[in-house]
GUDOVEX-632797 format. One line per field, with one value per atom (N, C-alpha, C, O): residue in one letter; x, y, z; atom name. Coordinates in steps of 0.05 Angstrom, whole numbers, plus 5000, padded with zeros to 4 digits. Atoms other than C-alpha are relative to their C-alpha. Example, Ala and Ser with C-alpha at 12.3 -4.5 7.8 and 13.67 -1.06 7.14 Angstrom:
fidren <- a;a;a;a;s;s;s;s
c1 <- 5018;5246;5018;5039;4984;5273;4985;4995
c2 <- 4976;4910;5024;5024;4976;4979;5022;5044
c3 <- 5000;5156;5000;5013;4999;5143;5014;5018
figu <- N;CA;C;O;N;CA;C;O
This chain:
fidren <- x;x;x;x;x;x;x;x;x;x;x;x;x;x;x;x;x;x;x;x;x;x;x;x;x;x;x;x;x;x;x;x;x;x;x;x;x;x;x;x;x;x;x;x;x;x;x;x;x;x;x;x;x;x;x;x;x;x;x;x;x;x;x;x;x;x;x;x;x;x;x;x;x;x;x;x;x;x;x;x;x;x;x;x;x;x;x;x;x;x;x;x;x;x;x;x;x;x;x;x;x;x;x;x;x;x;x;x;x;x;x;x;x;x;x;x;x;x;x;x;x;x;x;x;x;x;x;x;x;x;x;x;x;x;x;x;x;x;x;x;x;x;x;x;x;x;x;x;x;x;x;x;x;x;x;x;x;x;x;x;x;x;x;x;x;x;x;x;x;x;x;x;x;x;x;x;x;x;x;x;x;x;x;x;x;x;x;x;x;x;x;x;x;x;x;x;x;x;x;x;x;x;x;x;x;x;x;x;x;x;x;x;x;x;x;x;x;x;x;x;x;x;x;x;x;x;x;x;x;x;x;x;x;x;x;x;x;x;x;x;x;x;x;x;x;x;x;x;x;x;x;x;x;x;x;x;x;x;x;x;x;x;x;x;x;x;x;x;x;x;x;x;x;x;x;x;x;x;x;x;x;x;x;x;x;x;x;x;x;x;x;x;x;x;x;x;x;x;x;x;x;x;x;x;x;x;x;x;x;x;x;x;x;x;x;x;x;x;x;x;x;x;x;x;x;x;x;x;x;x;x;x;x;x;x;x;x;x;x;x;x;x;x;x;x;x;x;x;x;x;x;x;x;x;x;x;x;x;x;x;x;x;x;x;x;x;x;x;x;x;x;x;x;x;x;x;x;x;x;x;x;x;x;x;x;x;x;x;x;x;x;x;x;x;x;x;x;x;x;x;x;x;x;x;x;x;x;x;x;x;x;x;x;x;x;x;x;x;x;x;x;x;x;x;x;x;x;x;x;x;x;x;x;x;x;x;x;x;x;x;x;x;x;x;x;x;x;x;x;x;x;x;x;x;x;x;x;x;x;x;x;x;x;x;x;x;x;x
c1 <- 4982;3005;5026;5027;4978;3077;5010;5005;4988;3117;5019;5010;4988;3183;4989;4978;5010;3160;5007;5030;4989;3151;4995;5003;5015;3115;5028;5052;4990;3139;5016;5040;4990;3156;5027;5037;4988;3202;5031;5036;4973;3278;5013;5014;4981;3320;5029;5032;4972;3395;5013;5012;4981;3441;4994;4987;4999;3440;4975;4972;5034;3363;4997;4975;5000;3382;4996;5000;5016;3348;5007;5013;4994;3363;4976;4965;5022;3300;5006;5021;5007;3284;4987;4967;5029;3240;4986;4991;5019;3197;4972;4957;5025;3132;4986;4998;5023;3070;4990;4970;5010;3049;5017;5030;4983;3082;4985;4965;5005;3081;5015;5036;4986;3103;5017;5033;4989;3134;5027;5031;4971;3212;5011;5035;4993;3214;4979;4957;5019;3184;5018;5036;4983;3209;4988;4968;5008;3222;4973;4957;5023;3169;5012;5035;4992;3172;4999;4989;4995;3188;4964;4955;5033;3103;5002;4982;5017;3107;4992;5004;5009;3063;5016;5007;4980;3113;5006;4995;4981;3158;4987;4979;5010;3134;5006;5030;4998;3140;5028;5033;4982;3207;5019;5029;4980;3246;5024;5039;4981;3289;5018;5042;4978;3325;4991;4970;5011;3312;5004;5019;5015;3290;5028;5037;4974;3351;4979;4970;5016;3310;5020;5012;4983;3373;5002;5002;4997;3378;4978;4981;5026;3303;5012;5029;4992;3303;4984;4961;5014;3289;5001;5012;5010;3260;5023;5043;4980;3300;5020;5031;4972;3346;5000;4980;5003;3363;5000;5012;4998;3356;5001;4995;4988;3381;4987;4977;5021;3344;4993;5009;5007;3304;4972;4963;5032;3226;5000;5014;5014;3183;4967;4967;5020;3109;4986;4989;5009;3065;4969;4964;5022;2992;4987;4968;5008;2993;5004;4996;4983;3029;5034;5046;4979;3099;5013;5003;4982;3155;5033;5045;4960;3236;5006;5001;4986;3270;5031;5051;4967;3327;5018;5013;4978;3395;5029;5053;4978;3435;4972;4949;5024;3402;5031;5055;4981;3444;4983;4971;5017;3413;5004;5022;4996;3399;5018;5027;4974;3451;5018;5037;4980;3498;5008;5028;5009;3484;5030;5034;4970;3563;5011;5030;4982;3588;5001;4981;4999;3616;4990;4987;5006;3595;4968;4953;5034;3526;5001;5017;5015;3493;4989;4968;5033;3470;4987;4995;5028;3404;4999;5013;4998;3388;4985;4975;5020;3349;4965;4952;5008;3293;4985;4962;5007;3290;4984;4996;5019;3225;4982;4973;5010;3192;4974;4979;5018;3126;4995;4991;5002;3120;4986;4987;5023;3069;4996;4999;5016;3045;4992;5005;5012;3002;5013;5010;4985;3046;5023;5031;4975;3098;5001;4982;5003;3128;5020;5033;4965;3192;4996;4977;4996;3214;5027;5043;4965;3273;5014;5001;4988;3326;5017;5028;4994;3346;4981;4958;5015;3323;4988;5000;5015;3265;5003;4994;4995;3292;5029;5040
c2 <- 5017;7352;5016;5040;4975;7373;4972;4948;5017;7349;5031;5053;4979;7392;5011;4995;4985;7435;4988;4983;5015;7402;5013;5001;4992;7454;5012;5018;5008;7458;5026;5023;4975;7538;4998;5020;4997;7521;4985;4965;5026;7488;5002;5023;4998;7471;4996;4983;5007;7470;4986;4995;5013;7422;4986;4963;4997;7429;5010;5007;4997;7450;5033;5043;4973;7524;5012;5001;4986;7586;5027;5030;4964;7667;5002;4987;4986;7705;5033;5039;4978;7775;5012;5019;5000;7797;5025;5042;4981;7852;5008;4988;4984;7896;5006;5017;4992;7903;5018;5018;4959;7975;5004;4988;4990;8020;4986;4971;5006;8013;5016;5026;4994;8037;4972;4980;5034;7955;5010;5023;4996;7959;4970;4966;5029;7879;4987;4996;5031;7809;4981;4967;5025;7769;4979;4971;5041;7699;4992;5004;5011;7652;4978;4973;5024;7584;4986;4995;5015;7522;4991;4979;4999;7520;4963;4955;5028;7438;4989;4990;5013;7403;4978;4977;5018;7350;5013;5010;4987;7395;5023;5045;4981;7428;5023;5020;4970;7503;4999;4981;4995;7527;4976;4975;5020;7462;4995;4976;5004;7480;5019;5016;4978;7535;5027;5022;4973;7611;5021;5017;4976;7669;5024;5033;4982;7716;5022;5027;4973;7781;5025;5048;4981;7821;5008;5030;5008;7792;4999;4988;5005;7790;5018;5035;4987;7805;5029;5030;4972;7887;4995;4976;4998;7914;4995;5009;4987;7895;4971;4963;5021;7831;4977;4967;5025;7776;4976;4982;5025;7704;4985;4991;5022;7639;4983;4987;5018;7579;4983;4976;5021;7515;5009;5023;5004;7510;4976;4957;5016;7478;5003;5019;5002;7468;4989;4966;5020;7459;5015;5039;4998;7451;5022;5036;4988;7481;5026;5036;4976;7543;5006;4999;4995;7560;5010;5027;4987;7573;5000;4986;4999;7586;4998;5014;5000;7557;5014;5008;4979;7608;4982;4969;5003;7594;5019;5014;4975;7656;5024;5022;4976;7728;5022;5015;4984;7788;5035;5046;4977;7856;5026;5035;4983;7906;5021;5028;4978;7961;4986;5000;5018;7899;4991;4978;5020;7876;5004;4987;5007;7896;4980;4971;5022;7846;4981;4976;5020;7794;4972;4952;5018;7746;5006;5024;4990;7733;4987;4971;5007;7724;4971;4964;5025;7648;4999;5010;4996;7643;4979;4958;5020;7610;4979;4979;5020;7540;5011;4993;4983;7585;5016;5023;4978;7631;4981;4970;5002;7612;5026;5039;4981;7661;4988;4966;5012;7648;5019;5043;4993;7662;5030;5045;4967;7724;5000;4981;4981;7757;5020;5032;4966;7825;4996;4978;4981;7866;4983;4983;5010;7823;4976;4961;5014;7779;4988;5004;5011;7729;5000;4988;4993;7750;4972;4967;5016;7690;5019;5040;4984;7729;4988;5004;5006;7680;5006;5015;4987;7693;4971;4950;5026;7645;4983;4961;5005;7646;4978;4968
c3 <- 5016;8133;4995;4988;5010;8121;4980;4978;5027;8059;4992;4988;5019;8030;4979;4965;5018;7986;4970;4965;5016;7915;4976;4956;5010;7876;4973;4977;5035;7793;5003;4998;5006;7800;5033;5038;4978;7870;4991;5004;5004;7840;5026;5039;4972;7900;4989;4968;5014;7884;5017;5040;5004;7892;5046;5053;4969;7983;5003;5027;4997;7982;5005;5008;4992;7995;4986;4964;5015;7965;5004;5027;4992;7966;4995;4978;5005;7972;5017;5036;4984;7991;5012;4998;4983;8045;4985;5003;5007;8010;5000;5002;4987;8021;4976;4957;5021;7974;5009;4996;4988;8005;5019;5032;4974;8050;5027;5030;4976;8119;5023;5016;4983;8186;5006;5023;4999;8191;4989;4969;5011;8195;4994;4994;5001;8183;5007;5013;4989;8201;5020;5013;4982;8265;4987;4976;4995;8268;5007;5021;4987;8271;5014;5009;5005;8304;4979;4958;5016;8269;4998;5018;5002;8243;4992;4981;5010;8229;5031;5052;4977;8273;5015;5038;4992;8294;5016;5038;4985;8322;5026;5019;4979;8395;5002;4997;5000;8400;5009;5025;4990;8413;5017;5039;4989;8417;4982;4981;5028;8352;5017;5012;4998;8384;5014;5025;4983;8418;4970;4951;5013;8377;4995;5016;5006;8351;4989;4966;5002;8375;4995;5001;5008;8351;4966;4955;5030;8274;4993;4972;5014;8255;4970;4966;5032;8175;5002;5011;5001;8165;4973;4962;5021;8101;4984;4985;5018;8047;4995;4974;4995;8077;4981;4972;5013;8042;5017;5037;4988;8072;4983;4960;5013;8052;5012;5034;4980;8068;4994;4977;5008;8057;4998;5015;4998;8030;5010;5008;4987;8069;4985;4967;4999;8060;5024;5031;4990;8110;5002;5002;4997;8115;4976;4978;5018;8049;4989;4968;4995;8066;4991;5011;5000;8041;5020;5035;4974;8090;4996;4980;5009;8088;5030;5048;4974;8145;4993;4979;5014;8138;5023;5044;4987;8153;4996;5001;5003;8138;4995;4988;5000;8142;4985;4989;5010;8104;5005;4986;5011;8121;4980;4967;5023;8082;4999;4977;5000;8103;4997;4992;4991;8110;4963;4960;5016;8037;4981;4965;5010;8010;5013;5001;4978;8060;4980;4966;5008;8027;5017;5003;4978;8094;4998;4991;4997;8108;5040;5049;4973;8189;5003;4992;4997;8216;5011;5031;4992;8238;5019;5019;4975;8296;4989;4966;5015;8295;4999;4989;4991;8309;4977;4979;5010;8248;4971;4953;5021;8202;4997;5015;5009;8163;4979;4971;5017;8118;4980;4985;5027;8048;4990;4971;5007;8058;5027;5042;4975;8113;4997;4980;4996;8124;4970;4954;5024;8071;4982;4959;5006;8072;4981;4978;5009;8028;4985;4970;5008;8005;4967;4954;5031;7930;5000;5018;5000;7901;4997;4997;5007;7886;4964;4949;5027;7820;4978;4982;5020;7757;4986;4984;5010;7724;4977;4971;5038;7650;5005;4985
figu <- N;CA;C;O;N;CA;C;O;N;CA;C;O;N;CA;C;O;N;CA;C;O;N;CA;C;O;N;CA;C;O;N;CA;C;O;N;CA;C;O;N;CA;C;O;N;CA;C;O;N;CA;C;O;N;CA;C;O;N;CA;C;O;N;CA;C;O;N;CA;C;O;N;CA;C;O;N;CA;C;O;N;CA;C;O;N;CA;C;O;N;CA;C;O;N;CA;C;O;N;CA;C;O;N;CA;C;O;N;CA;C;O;N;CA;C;O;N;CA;C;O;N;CA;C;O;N;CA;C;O;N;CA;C;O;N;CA;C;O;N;CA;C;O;N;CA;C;O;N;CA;C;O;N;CA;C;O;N;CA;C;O;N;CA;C;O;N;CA;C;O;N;CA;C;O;N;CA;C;O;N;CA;C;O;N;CA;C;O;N;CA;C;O;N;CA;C;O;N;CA;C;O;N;CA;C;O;N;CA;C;O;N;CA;C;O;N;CA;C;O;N;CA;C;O;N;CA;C;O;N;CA;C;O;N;CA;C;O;N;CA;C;O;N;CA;C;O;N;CA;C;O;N;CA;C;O;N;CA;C;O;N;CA;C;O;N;CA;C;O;N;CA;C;O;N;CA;C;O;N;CA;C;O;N;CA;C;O;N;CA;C;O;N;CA;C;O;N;CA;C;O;N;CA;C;O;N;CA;C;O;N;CA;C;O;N;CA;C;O;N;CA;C;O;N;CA;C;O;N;CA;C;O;N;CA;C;O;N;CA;C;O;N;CA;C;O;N;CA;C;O;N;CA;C;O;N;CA;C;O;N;CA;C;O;N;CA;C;O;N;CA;C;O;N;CA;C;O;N;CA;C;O;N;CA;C;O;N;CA;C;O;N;CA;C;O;N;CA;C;O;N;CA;C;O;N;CA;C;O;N;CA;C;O;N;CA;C;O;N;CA;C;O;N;CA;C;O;N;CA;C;O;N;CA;C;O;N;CA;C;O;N;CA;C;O;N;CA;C;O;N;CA;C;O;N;CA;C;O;N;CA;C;O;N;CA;C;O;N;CA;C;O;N;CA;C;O;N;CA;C;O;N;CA;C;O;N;CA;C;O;N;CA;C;O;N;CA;C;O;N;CA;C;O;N;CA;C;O;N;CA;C;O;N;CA;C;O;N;CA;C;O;N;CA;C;O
């Protein structure tokens, strides 16, 4: 089942877009998390776009993006990536159609970057 993400602690602003930060609950030898495909079942593997195996998010990056939900799973279809040595830039990176990331993985794991109060 997919459905936008509707959940009480998730606000979307205004254009549905979100800052988060990719970060790690233990060390690791892991310098990042590639792209995933686009995970809703609708959509056939790799018909959104090709894989930006240059820009994957390293420890640290920020991404911009849309929640999704699917199959009960959180997901950020990013659409800007900022890395972490990069992160004075006033500019941020766009992400290909291509670049989904899921809410946790292994170690990994998307922090918002707004504040809840």
């Amino acid at each position: 089942m997919y459905k936008m993400a509707d959940d009480s602690s998730i606000r979307l602003k205004n254009d549905g877009v979100k800052t988060f930060r990719l970060r790690k609950k233990y060390p690791s030898a892991c310098t990042g998390l590639f792209w995933r495909p686009d995970p809703r079942p609708t959509r056939p593997l790799f018909s959104n776009g090709h894989f930006d195996m240059e820009n994957w998010p390293r420890n640290g990056a920020l991404l911009r993006g849309i929640v999704h939900e699917v199959n009960g799973k959180k997901w950020l279809k990013c659409v800007e990536v900022k890395q972490r040595r990069l992160l004075r830039r006033t500019t941020w990176d766009s992400a290909s159609g291509a670049s989904w990331l899921p809410f946790e993985y292994g170690e990994y794991y998307l922090k918002s970057t707004e504040s809840s109060g």
